[in-house]
Structure formats: structure tokens, C-alpha cells
N, C-alpha and C positions, 0 to 999 in steps of 0.2 A: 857477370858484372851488371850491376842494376843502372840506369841513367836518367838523368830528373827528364821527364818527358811534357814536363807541365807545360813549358812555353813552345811545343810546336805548333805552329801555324798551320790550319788549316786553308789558307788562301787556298795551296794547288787544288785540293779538293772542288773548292767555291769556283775557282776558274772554271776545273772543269764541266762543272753542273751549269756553270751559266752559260758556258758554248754551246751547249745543249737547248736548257729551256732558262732564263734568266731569274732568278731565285729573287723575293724580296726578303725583307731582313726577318720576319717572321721564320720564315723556310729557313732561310742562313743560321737561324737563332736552334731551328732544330737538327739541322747538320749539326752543331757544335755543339748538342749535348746527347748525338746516338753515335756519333761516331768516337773514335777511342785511337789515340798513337798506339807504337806497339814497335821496339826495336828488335829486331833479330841479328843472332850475329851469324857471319858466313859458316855455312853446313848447319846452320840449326832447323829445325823442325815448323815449318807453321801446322803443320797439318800430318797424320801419318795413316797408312789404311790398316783398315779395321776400325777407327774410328769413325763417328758423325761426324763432317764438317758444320761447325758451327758458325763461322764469318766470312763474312766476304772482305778482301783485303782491296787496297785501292793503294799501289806503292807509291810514295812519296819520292824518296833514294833511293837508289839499292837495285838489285834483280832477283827475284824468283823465282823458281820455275815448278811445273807440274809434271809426275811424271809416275809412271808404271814399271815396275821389276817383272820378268815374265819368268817364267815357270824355270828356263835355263839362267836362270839372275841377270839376264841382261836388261839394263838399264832403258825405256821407252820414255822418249821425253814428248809430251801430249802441248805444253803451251810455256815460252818464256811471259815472263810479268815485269820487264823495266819501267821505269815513270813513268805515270800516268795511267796507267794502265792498271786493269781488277784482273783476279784469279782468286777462282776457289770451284772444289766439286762440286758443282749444280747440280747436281744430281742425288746428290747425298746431302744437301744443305736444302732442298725443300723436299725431299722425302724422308729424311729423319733416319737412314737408313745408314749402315757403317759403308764407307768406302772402300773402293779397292786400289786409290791414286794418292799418293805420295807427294806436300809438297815442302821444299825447304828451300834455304837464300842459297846463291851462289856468292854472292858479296853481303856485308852489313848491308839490311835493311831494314828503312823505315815504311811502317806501312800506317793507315787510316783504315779500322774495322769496325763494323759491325754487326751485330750479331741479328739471327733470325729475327728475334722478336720484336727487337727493335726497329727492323725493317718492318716486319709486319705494322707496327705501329704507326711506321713514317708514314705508310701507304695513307692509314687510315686520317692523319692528322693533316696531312697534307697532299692531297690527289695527283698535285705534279709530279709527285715522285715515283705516284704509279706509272707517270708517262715515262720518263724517265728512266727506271729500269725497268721497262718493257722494251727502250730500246737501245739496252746494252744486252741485255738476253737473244733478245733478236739478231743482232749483230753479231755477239759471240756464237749462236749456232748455223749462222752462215759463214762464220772462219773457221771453224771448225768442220763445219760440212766441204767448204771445199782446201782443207788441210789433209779430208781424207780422202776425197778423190787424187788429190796431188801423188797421195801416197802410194795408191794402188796403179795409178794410168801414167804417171808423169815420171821419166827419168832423172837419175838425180842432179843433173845439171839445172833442169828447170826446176827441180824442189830448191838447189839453192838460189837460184836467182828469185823466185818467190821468197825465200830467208830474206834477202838483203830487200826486198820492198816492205816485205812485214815490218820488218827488224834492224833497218839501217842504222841503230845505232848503237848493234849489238856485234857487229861484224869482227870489229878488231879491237872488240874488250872481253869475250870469253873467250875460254880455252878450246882447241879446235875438238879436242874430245867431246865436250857439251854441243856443239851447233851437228860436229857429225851423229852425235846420238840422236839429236832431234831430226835427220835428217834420212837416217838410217843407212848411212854408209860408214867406214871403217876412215877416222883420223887422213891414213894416207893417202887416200881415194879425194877426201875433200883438200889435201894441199894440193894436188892434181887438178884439182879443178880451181884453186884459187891461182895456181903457175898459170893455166891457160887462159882466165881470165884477165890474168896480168897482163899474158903476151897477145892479149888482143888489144887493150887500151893504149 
């Protein structure tokens, strides 16, 4: 199903750029002609591996998530993407190289993309934007650096209570099979752990 996308508002976007480094209407003027809406509906596909990832997404609505199938098809969930919040394979989106990460909606969402080259461009037209995403890159590989240490050293009681600071507002809108796959334990192990959280509050 196709949706008139013309009138969405880029404000969230501009918020979030200005919390950062405060954008004049020049910069504002070029957000609003590299970036792109783009609605997905729940289970669909932004992204699938073996392709190049080509955009970085910046979700409006909606949740995303990023995630790996391993060799026994089990499901690796690597990053949720609720508002405000960007997702896309960094790593296959500046080396041009096909992925191995899988990303798609869990609910309709709307996202704000854009594409390599048009990043490339922004950098060049406007400098602050090199600042700018030099430090969500940065940020993202320090949550992700310690997403993996959580992984291998921390039990999973502290992995989910790291969830609900990451992700507090993710806790009790997905399904408990998506936060335990992110999480690496089995469904019944996380209502065990959400009972005993309960019976301490």
C-alpha cells in the first residue's frame, strides 16, 4: 500500500540536529532536500544481507531493529531503532561491500533517509555536518563496544537491566521473544526475570 508522504515533517529530524550543533536555515534548507520519508510496514525489509546498505535511516514512528540469522537460523538481534534514533550497517554503507545484517520494522515505520552520496555531499556543503555525524559514529561504536562486552562478561539480569536504560521505552511495547533474542536468553528465562524484578519493586 503506497502513502502520500509529501507532507511529513521533518521538525523531529531538525530537533534532533539542533540538540547537537544548532543548524541555520541554510543547513535546515539542506536537510530538507537530502533527506527522504520512507514508510515501512511491520515485517518489511529496510535492508537484507547480501546486499550493500545504501541509507542511513533516522526513525520518525515506528521501531526497527538490526539483526543477524546464525548458521542454526537462530535469530541475533545486534540494535533496536525506536524514535529518534539511526540504524543502518556501518560497515557495509561506507565500504560499499554487501552485508551480512538484516534489518526490518517490528511495527509500521516511518523513517527520514539518506543515501551515501548524499551524505557525502552534505559533508562537503556544509562542514557541520561533518561534526555531527562524526559524533553519532563515535557514539554508536561505543554502544556497541560495550553491548559486546555486556554480552560476553555480564549475566543476563544485568544485560536486561542495561535493556531498560537503553531502551526504556521499549520494555512493555515488544514482544518478549524480540528483547529475549536481543538479549540472548530463551522468552521464559526473561518473564523470570521480569517476576523477580516485579517482586522487588
Amino acid at each position: 500500500m503506497k502513502q502520500n508522504l509529501t507532507d511529513v515533517s521533518l521538525d523531529p529530524l531538525l530537533r534532533y540536529f539542533n540538540g547537537l550543533i544548532p543548524l541555520d536555515e541554510t543547513e535546515k534548507g539542506l536537510v530538507e532536500s537530502t533527506f527522504h520519508p520512507r514508510l515501512y510496514r511491520r515485517r518489511q525489509y529496510v535492508h537484507q544481507d547480501g546486499n550493500i546498505c545504501t541509507h542511513l535511516n533516522f526513525v520518525v514512528r515506528g521501531c526497527l531493529r538490526m539483526y543477524k540469522v546464525d548458521d542454526r537460523g537462530t535469530t541475533r538481534i545486534v540494535q533496536f531503532a525506536p524514535e529518534n534514533r539511526w540504524i543502518n550497517d556501518l560497515g557495509s554503507f561506507h565500504s560499499k561491500k554487501a552485508s551480512t545484517l538484516n534489518i526490518d520494522a517490528l511495527e509500521d515505520t516511518l523513517v527520514l533517509q539518506i543515501s551515501y552520496e548524499d551524505l557525502i555531499s552534505l559533508y562537503t556543503r556544509a562542514p557541520k555536518f561533518d561534526r555531527i555525524f562524526r559524533v553519532l559514529i563515535e557514539d554508536s561504536f561505543v554502544n556497541l563496544q560495550q553491548r559486546f562486552l555486556e554480552t560476553i562478561s555480564s549475566i543476563a539480569e544485568d544485560r536486561y537491566l542495561s535493556f531498560l536504560e537503553v531502551y526504556p521505552e521499549l520494555s512493555n511495547r515488544l514482544p518478549q521473544t524480540q528483547i529475549a533474542s536481543y538479549l540472548g536468553i530463551t522468552p521464559e528465562f526473561l518473564s523470570r526475570l521480569r517476576n523477580k524484578r516485579g517482586a522487588k519493586s
